[in-house]
C-alpha positions in Angstrom: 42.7 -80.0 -196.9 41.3 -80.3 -200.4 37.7 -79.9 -198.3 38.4 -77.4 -195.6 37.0 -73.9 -197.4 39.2 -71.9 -195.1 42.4 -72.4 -196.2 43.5 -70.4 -200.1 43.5 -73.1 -203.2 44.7 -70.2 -205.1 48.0 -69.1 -206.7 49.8 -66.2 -204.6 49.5 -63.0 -205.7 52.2 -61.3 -208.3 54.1 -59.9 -205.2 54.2 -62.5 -203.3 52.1 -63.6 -199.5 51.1 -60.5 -198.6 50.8 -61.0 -194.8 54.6 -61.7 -194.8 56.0 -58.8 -196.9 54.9 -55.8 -194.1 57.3 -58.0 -191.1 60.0 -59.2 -193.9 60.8 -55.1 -194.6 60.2 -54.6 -190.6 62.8 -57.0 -189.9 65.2 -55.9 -192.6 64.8 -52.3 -191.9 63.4 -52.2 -188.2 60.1 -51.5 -187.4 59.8 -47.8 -186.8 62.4 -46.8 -189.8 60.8 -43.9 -191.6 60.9 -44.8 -195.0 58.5 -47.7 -194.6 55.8 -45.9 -192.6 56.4 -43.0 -196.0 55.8 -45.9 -198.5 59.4 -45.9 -199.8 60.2 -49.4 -198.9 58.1 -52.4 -200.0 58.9 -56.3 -200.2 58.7 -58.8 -203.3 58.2 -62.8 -202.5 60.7 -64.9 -204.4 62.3 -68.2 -204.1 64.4 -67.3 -201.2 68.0 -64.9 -201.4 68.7 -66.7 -204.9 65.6 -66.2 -206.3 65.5 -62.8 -204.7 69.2 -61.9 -206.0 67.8 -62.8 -209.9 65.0 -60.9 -209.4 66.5 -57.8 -208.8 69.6 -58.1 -211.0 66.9 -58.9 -214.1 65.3 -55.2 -212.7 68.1 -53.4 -212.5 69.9 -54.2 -215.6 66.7 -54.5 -217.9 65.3 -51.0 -216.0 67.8 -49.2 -215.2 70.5 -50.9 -217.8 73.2 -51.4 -214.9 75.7 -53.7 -216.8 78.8 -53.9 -214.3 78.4 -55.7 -211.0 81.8 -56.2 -208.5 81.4 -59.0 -205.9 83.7 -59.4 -203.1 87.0 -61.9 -203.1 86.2 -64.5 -201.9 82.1 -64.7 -202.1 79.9 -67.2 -202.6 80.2 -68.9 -205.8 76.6 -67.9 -207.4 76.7 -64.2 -207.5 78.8 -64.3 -210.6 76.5 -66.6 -212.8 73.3 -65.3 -211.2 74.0 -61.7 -212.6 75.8 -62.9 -215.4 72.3 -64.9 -216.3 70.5 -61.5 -215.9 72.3 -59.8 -218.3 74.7 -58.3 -216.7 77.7 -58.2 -219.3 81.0 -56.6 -216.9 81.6 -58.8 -213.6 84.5 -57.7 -211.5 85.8 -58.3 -208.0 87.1 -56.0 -205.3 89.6 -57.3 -203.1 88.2 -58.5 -199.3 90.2 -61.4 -197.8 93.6 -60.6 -196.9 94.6 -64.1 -196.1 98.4 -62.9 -194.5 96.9 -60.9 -192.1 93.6 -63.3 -192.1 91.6 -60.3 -192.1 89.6 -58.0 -194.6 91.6 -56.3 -197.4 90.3 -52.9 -196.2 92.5 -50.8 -198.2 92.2 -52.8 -201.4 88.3 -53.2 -201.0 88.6 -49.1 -200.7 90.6 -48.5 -203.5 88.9 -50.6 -205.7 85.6 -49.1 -204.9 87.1 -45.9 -206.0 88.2 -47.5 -209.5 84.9 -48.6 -210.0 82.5 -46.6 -213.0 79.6 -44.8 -212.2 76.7 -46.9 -211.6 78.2 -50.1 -210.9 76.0 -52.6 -208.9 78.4 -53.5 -205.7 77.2 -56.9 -204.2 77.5 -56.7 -200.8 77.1 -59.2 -197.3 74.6 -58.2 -195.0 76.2 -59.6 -191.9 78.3 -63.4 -192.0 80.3 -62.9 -195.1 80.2 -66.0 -197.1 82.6 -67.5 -197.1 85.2 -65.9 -194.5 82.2 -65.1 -191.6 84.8 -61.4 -191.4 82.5 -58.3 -191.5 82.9 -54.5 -192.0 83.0 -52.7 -188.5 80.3 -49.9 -188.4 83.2 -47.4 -189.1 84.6 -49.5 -192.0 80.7 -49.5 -193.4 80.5 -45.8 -193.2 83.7 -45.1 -195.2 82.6 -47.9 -197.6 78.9 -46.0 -197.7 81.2 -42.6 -198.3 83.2 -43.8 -201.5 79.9 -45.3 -202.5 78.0 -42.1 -202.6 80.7 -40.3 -203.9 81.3 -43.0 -207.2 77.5 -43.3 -207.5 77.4 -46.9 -206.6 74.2 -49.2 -206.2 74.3 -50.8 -203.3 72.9 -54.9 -203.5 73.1 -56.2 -200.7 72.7 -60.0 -200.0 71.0 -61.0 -196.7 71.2 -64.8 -195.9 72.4 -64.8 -192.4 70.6 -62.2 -190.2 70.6 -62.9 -186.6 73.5 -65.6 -187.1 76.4 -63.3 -187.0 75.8 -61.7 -183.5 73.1 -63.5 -182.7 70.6 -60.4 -182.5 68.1 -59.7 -185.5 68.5 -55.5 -185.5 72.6 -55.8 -185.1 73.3 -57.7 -188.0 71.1 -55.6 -190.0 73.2 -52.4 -188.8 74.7 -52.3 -192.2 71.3 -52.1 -194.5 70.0 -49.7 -192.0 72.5 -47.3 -192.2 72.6 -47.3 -195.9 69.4 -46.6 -195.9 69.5 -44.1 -193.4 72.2 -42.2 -195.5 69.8 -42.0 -198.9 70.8 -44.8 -200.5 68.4 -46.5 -203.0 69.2 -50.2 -202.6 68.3 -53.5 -203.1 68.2 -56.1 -200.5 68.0 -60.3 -201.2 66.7 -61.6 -198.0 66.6 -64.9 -197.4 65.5 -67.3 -194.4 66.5 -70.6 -195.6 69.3 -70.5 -192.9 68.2 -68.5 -190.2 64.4 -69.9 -189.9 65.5 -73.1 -191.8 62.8 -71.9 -194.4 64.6 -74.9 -197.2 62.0 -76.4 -199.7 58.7 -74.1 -198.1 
């Protein structure tokens, strides 16, 4: 390898592999979604949904000076200490698992979005919450995307499990789509160490 001239000796770029960022976003967002053929959506290489989930929690608290972050109860156990480590100073939890009913909290997940202050970072599950596997219908997503708007929420959402929860790449990215359809600026930790079993590459 050390021999063949055709293959790059080099470091990667700042941004990451290049040829992979373009069908990362396309896969995320869909190929033909406007805001990637008007430049408004662009990809960052990282060390997979971790990695990608520090990046952007170091951006938006030393950038924009974000400082409260909710997570979902139960979620998986490194979103606190990964924003916490990127100086994040106000973690809180909105309520999700209902385990009576063995269902989401709907109402509680609601009304705690609507306690929440302006400018809050609201971690979100693509598709496959971890660790219940329960998600949002489309019409729960919308009302969640309405009191979102409305409180001036950021929306972060964590995607480690696309294709996995339905079994089809565009449906279990409904939810990112349609946030992004409504306006929403939005950050998105996408990750392939499950789905393309992309561990240690």
């Amino acid at each position: 390898m050390a021999e063949d001239e055709s293959l790059l000796h080099e470091y990667l770029p700042v941004l990451g592999y290049r040829l992979s960022l373009r069908p990362s976003v396309s896969m995320l967002l869909g190929e033909d979604n406007p805001v990637i053929a008007e430049g408004r959506a662009f990809g960052v290489q990282t060390l997979s949904g971790t990695g990608g989930l520090r990046v952007g929690a170091e951006f938006l608290n030393k950038h924009l000076k974000y400082t409260t972050f909710y997570y979902s109860n139960p979620t998986w156990e490194n979103h606190h200490l990964v924003f916490m480590n990127s100086g994040f100073t106000q973690p809180r939890s909105y309520r999700y698992w209902n385990p009576e009913t063995r269902a989401i909290d709907f109402d509680g997940l609601i009304a705690d979005l609507k306690g929440a202050p302006e400018n809050s970072v609201i971690i979100l599950h693509a598709c496959a919450h971890n660790p219940t596997g329960i998600d949002p219908t489309h019409e729960q997503w919308e009302k969640i995307a309405d009191v979102m708007e409305e409180r001036k929420l950021f929306p972060f959402f964590d995607s480690a499990y696309q294709g996995f929860a339905s079994g089809d790449l565009d449906r279990d990215a409904w939810a990112v789509r349609y946030f992004v359809k409504r306006g929403f600026e939005l950050v998105c930790a996408q990750s392939y160490a499950k789905n393309f079993g992309l561990y240690s590459k």
